[in-house]
C-alpha positions as CSV (number, residue, x, y, z in Angstrom):
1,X,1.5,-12.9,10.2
2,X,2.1,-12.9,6.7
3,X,2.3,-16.2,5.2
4,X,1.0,-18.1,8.1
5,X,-2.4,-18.7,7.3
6,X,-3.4,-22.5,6.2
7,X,-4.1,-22.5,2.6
8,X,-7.9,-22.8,2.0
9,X,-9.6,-26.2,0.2
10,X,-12.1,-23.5,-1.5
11,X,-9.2,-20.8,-2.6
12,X,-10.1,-20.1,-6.3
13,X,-6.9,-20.9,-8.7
14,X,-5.3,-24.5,-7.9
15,X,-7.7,-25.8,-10.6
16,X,-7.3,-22.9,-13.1
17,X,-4.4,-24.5,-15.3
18,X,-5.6,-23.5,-18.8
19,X,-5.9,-19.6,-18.1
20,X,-3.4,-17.9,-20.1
21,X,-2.2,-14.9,-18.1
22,X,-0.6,-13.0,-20.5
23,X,-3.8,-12.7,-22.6
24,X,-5.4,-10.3,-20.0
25,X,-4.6,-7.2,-18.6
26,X,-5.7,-6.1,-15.1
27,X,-7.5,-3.0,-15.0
28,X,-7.7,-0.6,-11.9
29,X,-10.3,2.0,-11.8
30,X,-10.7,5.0,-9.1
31,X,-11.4,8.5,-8.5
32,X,-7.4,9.3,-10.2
33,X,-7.9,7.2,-13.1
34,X,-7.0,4.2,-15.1
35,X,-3.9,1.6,-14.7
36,X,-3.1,-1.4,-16.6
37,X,-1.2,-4.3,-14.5
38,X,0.2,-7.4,-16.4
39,X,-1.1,-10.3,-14.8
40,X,1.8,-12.9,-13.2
41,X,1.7,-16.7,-13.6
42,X,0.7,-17.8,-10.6
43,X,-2.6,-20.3,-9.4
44,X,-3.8,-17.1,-7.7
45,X,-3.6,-14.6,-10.6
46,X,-5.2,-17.2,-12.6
47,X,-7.9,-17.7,-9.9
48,X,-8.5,-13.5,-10.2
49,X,-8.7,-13.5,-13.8
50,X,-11.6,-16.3,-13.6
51,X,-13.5,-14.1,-10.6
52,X,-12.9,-10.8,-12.4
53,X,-14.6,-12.4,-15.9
54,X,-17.5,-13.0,-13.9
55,X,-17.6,-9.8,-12.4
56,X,-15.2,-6.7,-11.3
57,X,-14.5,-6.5,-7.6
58,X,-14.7,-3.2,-5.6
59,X,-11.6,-2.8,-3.2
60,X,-11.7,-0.4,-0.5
61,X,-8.0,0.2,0.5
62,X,-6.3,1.3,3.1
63,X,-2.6,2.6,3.9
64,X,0.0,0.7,6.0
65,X,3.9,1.3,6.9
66,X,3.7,4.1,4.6
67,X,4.5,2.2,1.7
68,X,1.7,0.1,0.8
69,X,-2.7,0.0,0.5
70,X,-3.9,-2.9,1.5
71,X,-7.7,-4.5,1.1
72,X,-9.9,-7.3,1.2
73,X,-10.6,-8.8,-1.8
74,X,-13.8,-10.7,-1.0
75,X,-12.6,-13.7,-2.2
76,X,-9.7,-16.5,-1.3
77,X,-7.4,-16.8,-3.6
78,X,-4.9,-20.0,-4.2
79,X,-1.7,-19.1,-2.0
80,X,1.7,-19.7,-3.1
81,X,3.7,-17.2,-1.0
82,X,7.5,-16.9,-1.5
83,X,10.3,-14.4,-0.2
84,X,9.6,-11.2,-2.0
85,X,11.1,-8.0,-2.5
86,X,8.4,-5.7,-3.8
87,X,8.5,-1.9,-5.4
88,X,6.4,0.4,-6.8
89,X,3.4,-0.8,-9.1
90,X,3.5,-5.0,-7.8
91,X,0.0,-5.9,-6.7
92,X,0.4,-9.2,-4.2
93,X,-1.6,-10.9,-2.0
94,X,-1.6,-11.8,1.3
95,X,-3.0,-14.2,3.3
96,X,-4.8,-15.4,0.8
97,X,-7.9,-12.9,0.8
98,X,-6.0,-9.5,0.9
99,X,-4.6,-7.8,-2.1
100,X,-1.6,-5.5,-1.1
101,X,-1.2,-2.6,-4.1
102,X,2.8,-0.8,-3.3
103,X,3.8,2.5,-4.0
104,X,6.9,2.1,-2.3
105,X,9.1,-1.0,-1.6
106,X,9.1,-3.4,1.1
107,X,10.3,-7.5,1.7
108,X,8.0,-10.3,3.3
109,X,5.9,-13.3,1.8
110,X,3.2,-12.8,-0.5
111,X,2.1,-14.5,-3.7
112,X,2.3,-12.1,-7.1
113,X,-1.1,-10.9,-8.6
114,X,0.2,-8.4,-10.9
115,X,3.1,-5.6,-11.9
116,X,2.0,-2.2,-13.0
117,X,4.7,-1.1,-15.8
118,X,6.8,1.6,-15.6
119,X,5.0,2.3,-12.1
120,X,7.4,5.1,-9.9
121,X,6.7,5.9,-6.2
122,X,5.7,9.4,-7.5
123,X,3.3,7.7,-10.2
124,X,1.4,5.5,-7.7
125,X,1.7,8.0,-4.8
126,X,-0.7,10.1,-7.5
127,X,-3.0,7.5,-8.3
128,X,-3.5,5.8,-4.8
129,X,-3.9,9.4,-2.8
130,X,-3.4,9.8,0.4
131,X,-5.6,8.3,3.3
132,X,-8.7,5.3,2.2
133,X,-9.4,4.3,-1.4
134,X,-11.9,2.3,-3.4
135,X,-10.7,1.3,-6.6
136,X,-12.6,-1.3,-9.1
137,X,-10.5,-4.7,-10.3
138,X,-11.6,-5.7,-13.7
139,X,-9.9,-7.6,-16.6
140,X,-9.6,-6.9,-20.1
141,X,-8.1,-9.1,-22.8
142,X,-4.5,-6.5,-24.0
143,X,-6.1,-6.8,-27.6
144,X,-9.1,-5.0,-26.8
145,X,-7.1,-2.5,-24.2
């Protein structure tokens, strides 16, 4: 169940205070493209931000409910899950190891990762396409975006 998992003494993020979010964007590569999400100040997106300067992450996604892909990131991130309505373009995770990327809307726990701008069901319906998706998770500073 969402949420439920203990929160992991080697999750990447509780000990990532001096990361400035806003000075990085995410960047989502796959077979439709390009997106650009704005990072959200949380321990987790923090913890992502440190993983992804190392190296990019491949995600291989797959849909759920109809309004969702969800993956494994390969790596646990800090959890700080709270009541959530979610729409199109808000990248979240869940249970600490799975990133969740919406193209429609939906309500549960999660922690925030990231917010696509402008992002519109018919937007990310295009990117994500239907059935399984690998996507690469990089970061780029927004000055050199």
């Amino acid at each position: 169940m969402y949420g439920d998992s203990p929160k992991s003494e080697n999750a990447i993020g509780p000990n990532t205070p001096d990361v400035d979010t806003d000075g990085y964007h995410l960047k989502i590569s796959g077979p439709n493209g390009t997106l650009y999400a704005d990072f959200a100040s949380t321990n987790a997106a923090k913890g992502l931000i440190e993983s992804l300067k190392e190296s990019s992450i491949n995600v291989d996604l797959q849909d759920y409910g109809s309004f969702e892909k969800v993956g494994n990131i390969g790596i646990i991130l800090s959890r700080s899950d709270r009541d959530m309505h979610t729409g199109p373009g808000d990248i979240v995770l869940y249970n600490g190891k799975s990133v969740v990327i919406f193209y429609g809307s939906n309500s549960w726990d999660y922690t925030p990762l990231a917010k696509i701008p402008d992002a519109t069901a018919d937007s990310m319906k295009a990117f994500l396409g239907n059935g399984d998706i690998s996507l690469e998770f990089s970061v780029e500073e927004k000055n050199s975006a």
